[in-house]
C-alpha positions as CSV (number, residue, x, y, z in Angstrom):
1,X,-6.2,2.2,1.7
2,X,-3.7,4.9,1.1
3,X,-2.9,6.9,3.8
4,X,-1.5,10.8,3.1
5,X,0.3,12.1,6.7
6,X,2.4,15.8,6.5
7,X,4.4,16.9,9.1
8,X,5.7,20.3,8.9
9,X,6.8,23.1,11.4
10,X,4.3,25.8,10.5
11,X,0.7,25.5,11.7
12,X,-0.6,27.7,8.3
13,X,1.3,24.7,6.2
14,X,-0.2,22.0,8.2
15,X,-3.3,23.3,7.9
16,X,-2.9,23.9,3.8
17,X,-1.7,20.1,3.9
18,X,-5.6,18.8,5.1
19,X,-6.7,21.4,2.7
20,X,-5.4,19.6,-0.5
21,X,-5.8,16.5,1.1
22,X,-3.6,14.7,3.5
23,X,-5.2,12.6,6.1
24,X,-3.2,14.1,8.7
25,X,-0.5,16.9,9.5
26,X,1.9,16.0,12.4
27,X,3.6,18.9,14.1
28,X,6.7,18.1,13.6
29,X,8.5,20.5,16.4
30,X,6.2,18.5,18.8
31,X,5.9,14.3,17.5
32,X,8.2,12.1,15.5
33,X,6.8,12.4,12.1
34,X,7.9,9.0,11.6
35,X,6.7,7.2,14.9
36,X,3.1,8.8,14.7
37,X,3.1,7.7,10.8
38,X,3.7,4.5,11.9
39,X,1.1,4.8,14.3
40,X,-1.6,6.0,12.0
41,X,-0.4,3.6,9.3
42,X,1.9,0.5,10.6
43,X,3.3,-0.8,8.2
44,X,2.0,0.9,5.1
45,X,5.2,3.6,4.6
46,X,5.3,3.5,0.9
47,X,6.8,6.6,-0.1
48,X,8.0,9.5,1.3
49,X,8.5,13.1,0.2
50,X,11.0,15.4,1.9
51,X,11.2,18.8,1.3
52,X,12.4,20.4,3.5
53,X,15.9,20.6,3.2
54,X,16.4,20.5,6.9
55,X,19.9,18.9,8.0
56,X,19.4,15.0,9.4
57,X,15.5,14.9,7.8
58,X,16.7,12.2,5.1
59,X,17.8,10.0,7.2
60,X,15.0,9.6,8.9
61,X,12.8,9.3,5.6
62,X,15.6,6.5,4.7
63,X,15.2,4.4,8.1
64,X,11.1,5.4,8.1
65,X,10.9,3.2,4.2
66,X,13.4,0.5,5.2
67,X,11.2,0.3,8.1
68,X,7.4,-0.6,6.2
């Protein structure tokens, strides 16, 4: 089963993420994205989508894919 996890900064985005259908919405100014993904989902990191822009995010997204 696919698994949909957001992580954002911004409660109202989070919130609009479960709204159009992610499982979950990690605050990311609070949790590793990438660690509680990998606790909701070991192992199943297929893709991921970065938007935000933010300095240092991509690698992150890089090392979370190599990862699953």
């Amino acid at each position: 089963m696919s698994r949909i996890i957001a992580a954002d900064f911004s409660p109202p985005r989070r919130n609009l993420a479960r709204q159009m259908g992610a499982d979950e919405a990690v605050d990311a100014r609070t949790a590793s994205a990438v660690a509680r993904a990998a606790e909701l989902a070991p192992g199943a990191a297929v893709g991921i989508f970065e938007n935000s822009g933010a300095a240092g995010v991509l690698g992150r997204v890089i090392r979370a894919v190599r990862r699953a």
